[in-house]
C-alpha positions as MATLAB code, in Angstrom:
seq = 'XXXXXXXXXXXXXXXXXXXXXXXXXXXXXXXXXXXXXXXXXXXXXXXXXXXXXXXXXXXXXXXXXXXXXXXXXXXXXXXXXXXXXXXXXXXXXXXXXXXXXXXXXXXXXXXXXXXXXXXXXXXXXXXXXXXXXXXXXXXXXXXXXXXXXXXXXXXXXXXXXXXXXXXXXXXXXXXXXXXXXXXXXXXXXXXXXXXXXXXXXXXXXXXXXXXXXXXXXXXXXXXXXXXXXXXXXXXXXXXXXXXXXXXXXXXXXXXXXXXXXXXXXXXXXXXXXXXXXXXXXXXXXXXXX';
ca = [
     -37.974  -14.927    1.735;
     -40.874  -14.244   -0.433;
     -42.934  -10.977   -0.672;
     -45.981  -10.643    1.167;
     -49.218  -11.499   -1.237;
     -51.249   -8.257   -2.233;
     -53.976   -8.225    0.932;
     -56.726   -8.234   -1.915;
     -55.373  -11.754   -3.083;
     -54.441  -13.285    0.085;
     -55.990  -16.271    2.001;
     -54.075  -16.621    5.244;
     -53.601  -19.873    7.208;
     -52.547  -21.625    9.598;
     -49.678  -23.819    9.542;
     -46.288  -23.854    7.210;
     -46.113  -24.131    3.009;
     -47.385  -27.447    2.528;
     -50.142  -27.923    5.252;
     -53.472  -29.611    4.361;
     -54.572  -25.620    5.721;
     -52.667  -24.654    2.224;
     -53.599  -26.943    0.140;
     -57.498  -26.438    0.890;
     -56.766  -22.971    0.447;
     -55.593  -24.000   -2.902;
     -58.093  -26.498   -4.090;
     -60.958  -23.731   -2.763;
     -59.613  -20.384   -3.887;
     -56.800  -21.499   -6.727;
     -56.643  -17.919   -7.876;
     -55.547  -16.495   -4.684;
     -51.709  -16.258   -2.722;
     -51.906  -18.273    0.752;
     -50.735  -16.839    3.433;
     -49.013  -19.183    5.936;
     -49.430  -17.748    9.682;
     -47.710  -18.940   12.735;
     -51.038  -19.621   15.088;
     -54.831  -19.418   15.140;
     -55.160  -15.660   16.562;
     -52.132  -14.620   13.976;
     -54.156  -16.071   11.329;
     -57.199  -14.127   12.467;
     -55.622  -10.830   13.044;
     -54.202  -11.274    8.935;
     -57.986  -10.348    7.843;
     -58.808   -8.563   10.474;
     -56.171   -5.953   10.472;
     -56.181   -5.960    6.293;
     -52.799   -8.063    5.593;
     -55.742  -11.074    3.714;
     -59.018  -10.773    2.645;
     -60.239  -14.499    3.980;
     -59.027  -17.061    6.219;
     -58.926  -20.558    5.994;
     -59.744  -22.488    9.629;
     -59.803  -25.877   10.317;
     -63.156  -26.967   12.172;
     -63.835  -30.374   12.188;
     -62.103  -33.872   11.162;
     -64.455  -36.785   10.187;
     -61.827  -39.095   12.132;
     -59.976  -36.884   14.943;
     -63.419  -34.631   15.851;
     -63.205  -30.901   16.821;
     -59.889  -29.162   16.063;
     -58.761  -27.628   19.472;
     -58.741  -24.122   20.287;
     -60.816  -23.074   16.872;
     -64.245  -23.164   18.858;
     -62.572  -20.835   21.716;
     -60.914  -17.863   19.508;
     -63.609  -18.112   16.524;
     -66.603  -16.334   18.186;
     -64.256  -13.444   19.493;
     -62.461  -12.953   16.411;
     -64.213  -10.212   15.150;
     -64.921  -12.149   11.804;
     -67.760  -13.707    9.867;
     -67.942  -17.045    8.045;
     -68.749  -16.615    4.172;
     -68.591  -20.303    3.302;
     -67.252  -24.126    4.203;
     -64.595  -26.170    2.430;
     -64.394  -29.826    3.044;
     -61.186  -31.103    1.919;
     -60.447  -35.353    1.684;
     -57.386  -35.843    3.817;
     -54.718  -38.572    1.781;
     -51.440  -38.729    3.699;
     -48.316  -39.255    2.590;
     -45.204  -41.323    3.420;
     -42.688  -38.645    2.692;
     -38.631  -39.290    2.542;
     -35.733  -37.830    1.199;
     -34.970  -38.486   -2.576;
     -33.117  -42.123   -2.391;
     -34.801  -43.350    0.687;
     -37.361  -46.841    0.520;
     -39.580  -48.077    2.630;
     -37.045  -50.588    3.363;
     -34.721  -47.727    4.991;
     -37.442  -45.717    6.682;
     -37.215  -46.508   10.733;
     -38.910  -44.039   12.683;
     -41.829  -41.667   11.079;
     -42.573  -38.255   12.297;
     -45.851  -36.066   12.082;
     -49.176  -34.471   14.245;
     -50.370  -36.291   16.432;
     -53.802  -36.633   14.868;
     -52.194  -37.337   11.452;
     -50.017  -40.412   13.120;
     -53.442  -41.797   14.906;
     -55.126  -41.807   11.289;
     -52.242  -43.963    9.825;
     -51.907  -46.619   12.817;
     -52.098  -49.327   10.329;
     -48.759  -48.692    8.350;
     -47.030  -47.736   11.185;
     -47.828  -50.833   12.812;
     -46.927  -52.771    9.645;
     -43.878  -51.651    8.892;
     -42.737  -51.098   12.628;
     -41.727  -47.753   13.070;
     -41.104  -45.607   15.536;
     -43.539  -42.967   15.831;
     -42.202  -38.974   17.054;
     -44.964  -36.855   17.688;
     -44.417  -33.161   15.809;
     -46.762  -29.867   16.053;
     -47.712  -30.321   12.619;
     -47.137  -32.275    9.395;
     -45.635  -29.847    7.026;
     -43.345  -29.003    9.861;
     -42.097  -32.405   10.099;
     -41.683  -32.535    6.209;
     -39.455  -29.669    6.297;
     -37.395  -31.275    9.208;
     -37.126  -34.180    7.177;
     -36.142  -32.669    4.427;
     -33.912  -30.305    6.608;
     -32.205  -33.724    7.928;
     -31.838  -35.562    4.948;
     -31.797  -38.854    6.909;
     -32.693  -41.768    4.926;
     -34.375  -43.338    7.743;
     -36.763  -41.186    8.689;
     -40.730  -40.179    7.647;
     -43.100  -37.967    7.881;
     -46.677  -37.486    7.578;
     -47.938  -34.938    5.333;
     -49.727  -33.852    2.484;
     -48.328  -34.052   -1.700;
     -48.320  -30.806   -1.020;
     -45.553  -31.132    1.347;
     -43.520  -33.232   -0.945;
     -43.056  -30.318   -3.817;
     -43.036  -27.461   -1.080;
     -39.788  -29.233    0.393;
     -38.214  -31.493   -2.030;
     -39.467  -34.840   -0.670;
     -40.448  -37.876   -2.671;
     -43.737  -39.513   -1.426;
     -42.911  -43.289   -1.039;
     -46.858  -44.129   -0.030;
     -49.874  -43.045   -0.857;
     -52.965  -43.074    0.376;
     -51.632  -44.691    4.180;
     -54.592  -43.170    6.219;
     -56.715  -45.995    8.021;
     -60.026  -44.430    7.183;
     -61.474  -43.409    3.650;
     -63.742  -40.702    4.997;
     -61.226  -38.682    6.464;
     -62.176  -35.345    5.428;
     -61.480  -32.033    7.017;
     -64.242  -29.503    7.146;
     -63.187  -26.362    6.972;
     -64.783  -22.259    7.535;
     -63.664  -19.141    5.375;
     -63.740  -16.084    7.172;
     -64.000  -12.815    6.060;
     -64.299   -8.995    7.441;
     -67.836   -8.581    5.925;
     -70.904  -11.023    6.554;
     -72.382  -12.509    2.969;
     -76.165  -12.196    2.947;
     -76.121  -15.450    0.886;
     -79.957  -16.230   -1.120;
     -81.945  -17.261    1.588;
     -84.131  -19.498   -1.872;
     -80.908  -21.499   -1.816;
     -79.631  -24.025    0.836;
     -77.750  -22.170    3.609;
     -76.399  -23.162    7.099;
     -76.238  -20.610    9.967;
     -73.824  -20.989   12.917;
     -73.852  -19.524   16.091;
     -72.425  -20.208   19.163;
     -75.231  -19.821   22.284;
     -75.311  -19.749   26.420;
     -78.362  -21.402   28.057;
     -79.392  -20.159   31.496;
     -78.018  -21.843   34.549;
     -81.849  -23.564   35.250;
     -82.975  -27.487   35.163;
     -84.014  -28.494   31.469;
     -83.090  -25.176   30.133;
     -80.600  -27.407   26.891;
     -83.819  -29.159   26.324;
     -86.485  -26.278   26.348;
     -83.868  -23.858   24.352;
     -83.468  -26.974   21.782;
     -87.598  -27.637   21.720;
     -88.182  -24.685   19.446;
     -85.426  -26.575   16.336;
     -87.581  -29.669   16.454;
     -90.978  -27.952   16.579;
     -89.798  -25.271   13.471;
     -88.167  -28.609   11.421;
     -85.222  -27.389   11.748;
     -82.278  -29.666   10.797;
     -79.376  -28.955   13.530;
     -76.403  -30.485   11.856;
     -73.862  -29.906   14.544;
     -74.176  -29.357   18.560;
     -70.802  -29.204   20.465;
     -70.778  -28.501   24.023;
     -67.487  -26.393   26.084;
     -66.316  -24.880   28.919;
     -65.663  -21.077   28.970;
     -63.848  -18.758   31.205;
     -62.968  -21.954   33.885;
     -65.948  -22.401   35.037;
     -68.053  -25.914   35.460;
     -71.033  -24.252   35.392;
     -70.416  -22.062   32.362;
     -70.926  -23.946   29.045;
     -70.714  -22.689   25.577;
     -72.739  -24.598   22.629;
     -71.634  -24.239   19.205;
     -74.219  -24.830   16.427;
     -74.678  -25.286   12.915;
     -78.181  -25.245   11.156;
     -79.500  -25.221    8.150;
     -81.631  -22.837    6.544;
     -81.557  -18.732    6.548;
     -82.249  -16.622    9.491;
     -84.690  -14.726    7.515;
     -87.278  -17.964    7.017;
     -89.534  -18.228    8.852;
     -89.075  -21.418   10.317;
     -85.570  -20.634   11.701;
     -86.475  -17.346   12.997;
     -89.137  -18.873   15.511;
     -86.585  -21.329   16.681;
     -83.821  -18.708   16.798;
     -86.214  -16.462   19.188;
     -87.329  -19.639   21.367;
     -83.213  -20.462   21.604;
     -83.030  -16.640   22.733;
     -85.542  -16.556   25.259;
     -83.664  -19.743   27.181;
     -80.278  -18.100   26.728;
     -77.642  -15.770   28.091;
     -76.435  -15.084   24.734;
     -76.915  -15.902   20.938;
     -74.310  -14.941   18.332;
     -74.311  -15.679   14.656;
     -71.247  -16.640   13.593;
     -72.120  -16.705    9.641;
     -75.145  -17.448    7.620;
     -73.375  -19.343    3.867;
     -74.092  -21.604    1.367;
     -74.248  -24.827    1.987;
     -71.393  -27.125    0.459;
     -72.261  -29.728   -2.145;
     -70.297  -32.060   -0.045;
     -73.395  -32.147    2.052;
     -75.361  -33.345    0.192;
     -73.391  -36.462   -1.232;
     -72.703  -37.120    2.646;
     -76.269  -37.562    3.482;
     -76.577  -39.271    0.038;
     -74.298  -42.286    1.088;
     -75.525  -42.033    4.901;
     -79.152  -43.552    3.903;
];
């Protein structure tokens, strides 16, 4: 067992050692020790109790949509986001050393991560066994050391538990790309001269048109609302929960007006994080016109 990382240097996680979780943690912050957490609310209560200084949450997934549970815990967490990550998802065909793709029968993995690599699986006619995540799987692989069976991982994976990677590249889509949020005790009072997004999550009143009058005060400002996602809170139909993102800088102008018009219509309005905007963004919209 290894020691715990100084809480100054750590970036927890969820997920085990090889997780796409750990490796965007890696690829974002390479100079700080990941922090591998059993579940969502463990990985929160790392920062927020002082064991990390960030954490490292899956949001979105250009192919599989809204990771579950993230949009329920996140705005009761306690925490702030200080900036997004978007990592490119390439999955791996991972075996034990002397296995081929000729021996591999049956291939296990996430569910998510086995719907984004339908066409090998087809192809080579395997037998798919759904898992609760893909480093998980690569360490039962490796545990097993049968010849005949897969997973679906990261490279990551492969040097964390001794596997050999026996296909690259096997996801169906070439955007997939995991957007991720880095949470942190403290808010960041980013430059509000320099491209931001703000997110909040928001309640409208129970009242006809109330979504569309709340939203009216975006388009009027020119506000650019990159993300709306609608769900249910507390088990109730008539209780629904937006999530937003935004950009710009609650301090302009523009976004103020349409953050006071979105107030006036609501039960509730809670910033989430105000951060700089990723670079990814921009080469997004880039290839979108």
């Amino acid at each position: 067992m290894t020691d715990a990382p100084h809480p100054e240097t750590a970036i927890a996680f969820q997920g085990e050692p090889g997780a796409y979780s750990h490796l965007a943690c890696r690829n974002a912050y390479p100079g700080m020790q990941p922090l591998p957490c059993a579940t969502f609310e463990d990985t929160f209560a790392a920062v927020r109790e002082g064991r990390a200084r960030y954490a490292m949450i899956p949001i979105e997934n250009s192919v599989a949509g809204r990771v579950a549970d993230v949009h329920h815990l996140m705005p009761y967490a306690g925490l702030h986001i200080i900036a997004e990550h978007f990592e490119r998802i390439s999955h791996h065909l991972l075996a034990v050393k002397g296995a081929t793709l000729e021996t591999i029968k049956s291939v296990k993995s996430h569910v998510h991560a086995l719907g984004q690599c339908r066409n090998l699986i087809g192809q080579m006619g395997l037998k798919v066994i759904v898992g609760s995540d893909t480093a998980g799987a690569a360490a039962e692989v490796a545990q097993k050391g049968d010849p005949t069976l897969a997973a679906i991982a990261s490279e990551l994976a492969a040097e964390a538990y001794g596997l050999v990677s026996l296909k690259a590249g096997i996801e169906d889509a070439e955007h997939n790309t995991t957007r991720f949020v880095v949470l942190a005790r403290e808010a960041l009072e980013p430059n509000p001269n320099l491209p931001c997004v703000t997110t909040f999550v928001f309640r409208v009143r129970n009242r006809p048109a109330a979504l569309y009058k709340a939203m009216g005060g975006f388009a009027t400002n020119g506000i650019n609302m990159t993300r709306l996602e609608s769900y249910m809170v507390g088990g109730e139909f008539a209780a629904t929960q937006f999530f937003a993102d935004v950009e710009g800088h609650p301090t302009q102008r523009n976004l103020r007006l349409a953050l006071e018009e979105l107030d006036f219509f609501s039960h509730e309005v809670r910033i989430l994080g105000v951060y700089p905007r990723h670079p990814f963004r921009m080469k997004a919209a880039a290839g979108a016109e």
